[in-house]
N, C-alpha and C positions, 0 to 999 in steps of 0.2 A: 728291534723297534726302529723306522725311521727317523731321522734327525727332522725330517719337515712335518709339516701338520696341515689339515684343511680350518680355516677361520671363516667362522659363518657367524655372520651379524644381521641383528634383525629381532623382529618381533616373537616375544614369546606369551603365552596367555593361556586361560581357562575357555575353553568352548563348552557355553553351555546350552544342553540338549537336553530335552524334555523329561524332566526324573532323574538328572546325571550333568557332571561336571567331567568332561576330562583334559587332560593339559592339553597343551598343543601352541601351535603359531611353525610358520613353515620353516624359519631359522632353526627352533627347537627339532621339528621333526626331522628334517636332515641332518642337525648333529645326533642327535639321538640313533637313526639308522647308519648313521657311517662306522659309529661307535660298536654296533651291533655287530656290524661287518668288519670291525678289528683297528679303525682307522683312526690315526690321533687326532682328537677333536679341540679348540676353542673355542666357544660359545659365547660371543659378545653381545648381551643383550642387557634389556634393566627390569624390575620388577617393582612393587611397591611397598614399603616398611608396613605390611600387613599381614593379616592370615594366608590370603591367597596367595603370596606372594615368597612368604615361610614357606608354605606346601610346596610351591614349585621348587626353591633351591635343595626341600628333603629329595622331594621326587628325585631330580637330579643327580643327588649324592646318592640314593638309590641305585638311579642306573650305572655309574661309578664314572660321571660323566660331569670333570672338574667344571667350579661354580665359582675362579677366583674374576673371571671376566666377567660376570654376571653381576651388572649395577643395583645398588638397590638408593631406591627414591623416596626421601624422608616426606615428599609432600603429593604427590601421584598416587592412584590406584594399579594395583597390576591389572594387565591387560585379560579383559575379555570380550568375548563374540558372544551372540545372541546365535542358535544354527536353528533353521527353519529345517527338519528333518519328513516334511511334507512327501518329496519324491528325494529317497537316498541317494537314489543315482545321481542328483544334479542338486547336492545342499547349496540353500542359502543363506547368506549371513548378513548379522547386522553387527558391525566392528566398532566398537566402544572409541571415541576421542573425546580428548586428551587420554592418554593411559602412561605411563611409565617409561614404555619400551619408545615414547615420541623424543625421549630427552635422552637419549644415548650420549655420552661423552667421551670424548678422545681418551686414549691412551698410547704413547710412545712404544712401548713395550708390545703390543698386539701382535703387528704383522712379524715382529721377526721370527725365522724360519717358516713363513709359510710358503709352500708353493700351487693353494687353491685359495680363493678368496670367493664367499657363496651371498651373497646377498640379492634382496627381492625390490619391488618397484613398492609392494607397500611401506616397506619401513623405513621409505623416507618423504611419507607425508605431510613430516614439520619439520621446520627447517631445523629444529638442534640436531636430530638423528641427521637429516640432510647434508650438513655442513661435517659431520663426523665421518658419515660414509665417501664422502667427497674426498676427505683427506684419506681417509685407508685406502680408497681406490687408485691416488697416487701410488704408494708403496705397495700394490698388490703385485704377488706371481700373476697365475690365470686368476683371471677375473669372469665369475661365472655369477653369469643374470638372470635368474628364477623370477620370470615376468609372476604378477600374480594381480590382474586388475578387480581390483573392486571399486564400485561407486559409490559416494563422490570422493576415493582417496588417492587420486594420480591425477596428471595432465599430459597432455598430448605431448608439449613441451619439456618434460621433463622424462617422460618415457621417451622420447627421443634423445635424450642426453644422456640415458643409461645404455641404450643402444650403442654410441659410440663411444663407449666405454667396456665395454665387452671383449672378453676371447672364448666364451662359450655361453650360448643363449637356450634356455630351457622353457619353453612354454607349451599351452594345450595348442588343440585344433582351432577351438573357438578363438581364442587368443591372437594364433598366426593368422587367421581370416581376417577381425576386426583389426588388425594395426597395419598390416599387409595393404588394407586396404584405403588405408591413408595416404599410398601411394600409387597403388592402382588398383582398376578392380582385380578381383581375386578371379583366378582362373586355371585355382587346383594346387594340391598343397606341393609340390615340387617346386611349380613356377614361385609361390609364393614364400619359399626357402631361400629361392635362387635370388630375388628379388632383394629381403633384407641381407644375405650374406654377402652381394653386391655392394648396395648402395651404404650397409655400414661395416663393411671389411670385418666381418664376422667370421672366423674360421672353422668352429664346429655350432652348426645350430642342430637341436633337433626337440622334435616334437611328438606330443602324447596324444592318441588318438582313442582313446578308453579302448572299447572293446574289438575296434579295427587296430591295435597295436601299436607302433611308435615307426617314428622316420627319424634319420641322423644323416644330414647335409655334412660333411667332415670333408675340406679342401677342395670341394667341389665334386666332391663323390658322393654317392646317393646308398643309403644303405635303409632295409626296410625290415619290420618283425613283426608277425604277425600277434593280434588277441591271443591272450590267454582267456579259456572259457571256464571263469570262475563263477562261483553263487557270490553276489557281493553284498555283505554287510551297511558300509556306505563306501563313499571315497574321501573319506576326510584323510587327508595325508598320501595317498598313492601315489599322492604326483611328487613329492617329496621327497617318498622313498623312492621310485623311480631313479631322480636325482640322486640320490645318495648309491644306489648302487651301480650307475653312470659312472658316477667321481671316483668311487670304488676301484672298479676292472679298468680305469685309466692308469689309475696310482699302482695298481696291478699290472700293467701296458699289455692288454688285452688287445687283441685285434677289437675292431670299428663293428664287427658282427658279434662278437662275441660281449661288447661293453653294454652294446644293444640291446643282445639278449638277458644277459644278467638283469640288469634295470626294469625289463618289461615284466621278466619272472617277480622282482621284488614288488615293484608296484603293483600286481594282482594279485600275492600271498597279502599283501597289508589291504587291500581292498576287501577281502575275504575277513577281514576283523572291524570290528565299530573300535573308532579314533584314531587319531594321529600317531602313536607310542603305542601300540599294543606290545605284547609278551608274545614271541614267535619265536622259532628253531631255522635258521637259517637252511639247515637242511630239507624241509618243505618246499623252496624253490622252485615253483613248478617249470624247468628247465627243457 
């Protein structure tokens, strides 16, 4: 067992879909898939002293994915999403505030031994969570930033502050076009790699492209992986898992091709299932 762990903070929650509840929040989904993949996990996030909130910490202790970091909030609801499952390909949601997971609080004890630190742009849309991630990101190893925009829960301003805080940046297409573009027009996703791993001294960015595959910007080398041609369920979570078997084949010191690859296999076997956490055999990997 390694001495260090990956610490992933952030929001966790019920996504609920028409007939069906199932957990989720992208903090939760990548510990949960790193978990899957062998890797020692802590889960900082809050829930709420209710039903939904109980369910989550069983689920948890289910997966066998320790819950001593996992706050719970005598006065908040645990968090849930509303998913518009209209086109599965491109869900949308409507993310419940205030919820639980907004009043994250410090803990001294978190970051030691970690050498990943995974948190997203949503789960610091209030300033408690804000000012908590702020200080873990002081004492982070890698500091890895799982953009995840939704509206109206980020700012230009403050997505910019998580940028240069970063040593590894994880976003879709859509994503690196709209932010990319805050600085110039966009004029193809290389340039637009080249562009933030510049202007915010970013050293591995790389990006998900659903069914055209992934690109990984790594010290100014360009590495590309083609689609996997899955039947897809939805994409609630691929991009998550993705990340988590990224973080994975690093902690593994994979070559740059090969962390690639692993991530892109993960993120289309979890596409291939409805929710964030499904029950999968690692070995399915379509490799």
């Amino acid at each position: 067992m390694q001495e260090t762990s990956v610490v992933c903070f952030g929001e966790m929650l019920w996504d609920l879909l028409p007939g069906k509840s199932l957990p989720g929040g992208a903090v939760m989904n990548v510990a949960y898939h790193l978990h899957k993949l062998g890797e020692p996990v802590k889960l900082v996030s809050k829930v709420g002293n209710d039903e939904r909130g109980k369910q989550l910490l069983e689920i948890l202790s289910g997966y066998g994915l320790p819950t001593e970091y996992v706050q719970v909030d005598a006065e908040r609801q645990t968090g849930i999403v509303h998913a518009d499952m209209t086109d599965p390909s491109a869900v949308k949601y409507d993310i419940v505030y205030p919820v639980a997971w907004d009043f994250i609080e410090y803990s001294s004890s978190v970051m030691k031994g970690n050498d990943y630190f995974v948190f997203g742009s949503l789960c610091a849309r209030d300033k408690v969570s804000r000012a908590t991630l702020e200080k873990f990101i002081l004492e982070a190893g890698a500091r890895v930033l799982d953009i995840n925009l939704r509206a109206p829960h980020y700012t230009t301003e403050f997505i910019t502050w998580l940028l240069q805080h970063c040593d590894i940046l994880k976003l879709n297409i859509d994503e690196l076009v709209y932010i990319s573009s805050w600085y110039r027009p966009f004029e193809g996703t290389e340039a637009a790699l080249r562009l933030l791993a510049d202007k915010f001294n970013i050293p591995v960015i790389v990006v998900t492209m659903g069914s055209d595959g992934a690109m990984l910007l790594q010290h100014g080398s360009l590495f590309r992986e083609q689609g996997k041609p899955v039947k897809v369920a939805d994409t609630i979570g691929s991009g998550d898992a993705f990340l988590a078997g990224f973080l994975h084949a690093r902690r593994q010191q994979k070559t740059p091709e090969d962390s690639l690859r692993l991530a892109n296999a993960l993120g289309a076997l979890v596409a291939t299932y409805h929710g964030g956490c499904p029950e999968y055999d690692t070995r399915q990997l379509p490799l």
